[in-house]
N, C-alpha and C positions, 0 to 999 in steps of 0.2 A: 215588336212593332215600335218606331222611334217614338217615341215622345218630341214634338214641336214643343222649339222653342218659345213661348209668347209671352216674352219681357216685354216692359211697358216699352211703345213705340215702335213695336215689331206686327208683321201682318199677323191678325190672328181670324179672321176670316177672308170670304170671299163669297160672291153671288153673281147671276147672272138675271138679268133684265133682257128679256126674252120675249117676241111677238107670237111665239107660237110655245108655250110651254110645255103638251104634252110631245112634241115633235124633238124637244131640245132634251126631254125624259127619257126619251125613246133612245136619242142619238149619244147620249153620255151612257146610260145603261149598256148599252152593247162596245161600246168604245173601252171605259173606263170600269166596268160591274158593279156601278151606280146603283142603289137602292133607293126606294124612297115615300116618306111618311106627308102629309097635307096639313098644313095647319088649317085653323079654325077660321072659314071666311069673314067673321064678322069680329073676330078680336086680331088675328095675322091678317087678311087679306086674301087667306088661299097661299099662304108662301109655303116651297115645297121647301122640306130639308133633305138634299143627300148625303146619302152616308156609304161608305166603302169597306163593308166586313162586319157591319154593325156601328161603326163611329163616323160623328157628322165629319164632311168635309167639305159641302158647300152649301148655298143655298139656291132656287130658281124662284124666280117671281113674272109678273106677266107685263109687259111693255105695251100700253095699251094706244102708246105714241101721245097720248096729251100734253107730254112735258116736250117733244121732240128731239127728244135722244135718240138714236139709234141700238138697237141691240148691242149690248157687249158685259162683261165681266168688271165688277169693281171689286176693290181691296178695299179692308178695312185697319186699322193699326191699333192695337190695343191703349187703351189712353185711364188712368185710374182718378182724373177728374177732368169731367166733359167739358164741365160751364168753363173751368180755368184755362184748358186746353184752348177751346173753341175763343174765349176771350182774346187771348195771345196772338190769333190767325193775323187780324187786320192788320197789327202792328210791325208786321214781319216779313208784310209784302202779299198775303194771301186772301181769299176773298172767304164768307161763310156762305153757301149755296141753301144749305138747312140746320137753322139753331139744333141744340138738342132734345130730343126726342124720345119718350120713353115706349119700352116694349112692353106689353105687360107681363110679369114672371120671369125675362131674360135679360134685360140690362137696358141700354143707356145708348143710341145713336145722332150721328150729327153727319152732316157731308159738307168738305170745301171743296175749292180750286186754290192750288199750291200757286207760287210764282209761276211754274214754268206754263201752266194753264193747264194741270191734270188736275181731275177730280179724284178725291181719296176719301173712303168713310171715315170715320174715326168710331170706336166701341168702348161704351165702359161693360165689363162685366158684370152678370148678375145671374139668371141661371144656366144663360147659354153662357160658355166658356170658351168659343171659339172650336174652329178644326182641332181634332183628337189624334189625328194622324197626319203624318208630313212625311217625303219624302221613301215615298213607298209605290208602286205602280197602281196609278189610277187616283191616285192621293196628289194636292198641291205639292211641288216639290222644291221652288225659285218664284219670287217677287221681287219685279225690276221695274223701274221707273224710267223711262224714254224722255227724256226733257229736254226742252230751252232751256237758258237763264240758269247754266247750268249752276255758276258760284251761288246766285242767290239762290237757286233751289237746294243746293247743298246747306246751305247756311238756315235755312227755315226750317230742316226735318234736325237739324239737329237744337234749334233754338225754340223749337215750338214743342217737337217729340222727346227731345233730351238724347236724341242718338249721339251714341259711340261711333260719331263716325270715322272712318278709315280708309287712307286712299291709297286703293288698291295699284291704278296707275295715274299717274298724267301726264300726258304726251301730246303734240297736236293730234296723233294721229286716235289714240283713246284714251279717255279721262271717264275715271269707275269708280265711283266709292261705296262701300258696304257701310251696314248696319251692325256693327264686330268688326271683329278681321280674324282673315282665315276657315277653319272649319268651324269658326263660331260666329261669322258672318248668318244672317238670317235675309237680309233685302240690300238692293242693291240703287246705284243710279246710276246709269249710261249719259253722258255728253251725246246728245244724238243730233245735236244741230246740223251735223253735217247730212246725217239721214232720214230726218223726219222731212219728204215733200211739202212745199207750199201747201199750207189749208188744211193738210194732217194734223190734228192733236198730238199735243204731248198725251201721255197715258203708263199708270200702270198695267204692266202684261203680266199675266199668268202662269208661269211652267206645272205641266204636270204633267210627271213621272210617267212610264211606259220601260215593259222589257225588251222591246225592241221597235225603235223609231221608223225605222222603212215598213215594216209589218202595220204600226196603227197606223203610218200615212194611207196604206193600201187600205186597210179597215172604213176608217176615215172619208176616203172619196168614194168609197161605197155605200157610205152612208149618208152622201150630199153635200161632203165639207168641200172647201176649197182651199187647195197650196198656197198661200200666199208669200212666204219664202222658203226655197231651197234647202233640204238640208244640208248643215254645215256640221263637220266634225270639231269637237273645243279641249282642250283640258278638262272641261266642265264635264263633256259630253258630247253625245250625237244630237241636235238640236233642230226642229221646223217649225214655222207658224204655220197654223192652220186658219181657217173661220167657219166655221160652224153651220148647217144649212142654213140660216136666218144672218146670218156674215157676224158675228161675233166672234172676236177674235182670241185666239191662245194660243199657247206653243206647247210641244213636248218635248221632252226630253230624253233619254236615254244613258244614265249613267256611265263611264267607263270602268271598264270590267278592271279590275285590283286583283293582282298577281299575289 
């Protein structure tokens, strides 16, 4: 099973903020072979932890629309001091959404908005340690950032997070930088100005792994999700977005097969 990377500034979890939780239980379970344990309503909130073989790899919580977010997926990035971290944001171009916040027994939480206008957790650890598994079917496998303001967003994750950034291309037509370079890349940023519609967010997207991309798309819309882009074939992989019965959005992936 790989072992995830989760050096400091790298995604080390992920959740879903969800209007219908036991529905989005239901639809990850059969999709992805989703397990899953209830925390405590009155110290967690009722937050579920998924796990895939026994090890955590996400988390679901209940969207109850008070904040008026819409349902979707956030990333978190491992951070080994919050307050200093979280300190840093303003200065850098970014906003703080929620100072940091303690879990009891598992670590250390904060949320901002980057330059480009995505929200990102930030995590310190303490006894939750992040996703145990990556890069495995039904496991997180790719965390990409879709942005505006592409220099300065590039410029904040690495002067806020301490990334090793690396730029994969730049070109008018795509500009990508990673989190490493190469097979020791862990997250990514897309220049998506040219793609992101009037009114759309910037946002981190979620890839998770699948043994065959056309297979869970069909799983997938039988289970209430909707296409939202085409599969495309990459280097990377066989690649879709999906959005989840409650429109929450992800992609999967499909590895290519190695000769």
């Amino acid at each position: 099973m790989p072992v995830p990377d989760l050096r400091p500034g790298a995604p080390c979890w992920i959740d879903l903020m969800t209007s219908n939780p036991e529905r989005a239980q239901s639809f990850y379970a059969t999709l992805f072979g989703w397990t899953y344990e209830t925390g405590d309503q009155e110290t967690y909130g009722g937050y579920v932890l998924a796990s895939k073989d026994g090890q955590p790899v996400a988390g679901i919580m209940k969207n109850d629309g008070d904040a008026g977010y819409p349902d979707g997926w956030s990333t978190y990035l491992r951070v080994e001091d919050i307050e200093a971290t979280v300190a840093a944001v303003p200065g850098h171009g970014g906003k703080v959404l929620m100072g940091p916040m303690d879990v009891p027994a598992q670590g250390r939480m904060a949320m901002l908005l980057d330059p480009a206008g995505a929200s990102v957790g930030l995590w310190e650890f303490g006894g939750h340690t992040g996703f145990h598994v990556h890069g495995e079917p039904g496991a997180p496998a790719w965390h990409e950032l879709h942005a505006r303001r592409y220099p300065e967003t590039v410029a904040f994750y690495r002067e806020v997070f301490g990334w090793d950034a690396s730029t994969m291309s730049d070109t008018d037509e795509f500009r990508y930088t990673t989190l490493g370079a190469g097979r020791e890349a862990t997250a990514g940023i897309l220049d998506a100005t040219a793609f992101l519609h009037a009114g759309y967010p910037a946002a981190w997207q979620v890839y998770f792994q699948v043994g065959d991309t056309d297979l869970a798309i069909t799983q997938a819309l039988g289970l209430g999700a909707s296409v939202v882009d085409p599969s495309q074939d990459s280097p990377f992989g066989r690649v879709t977005s999906l959005s989840d019965p409650t429109g929450a959005g992800f992609k999967v992936i499909e590895p290519p097969q190695r000769g």
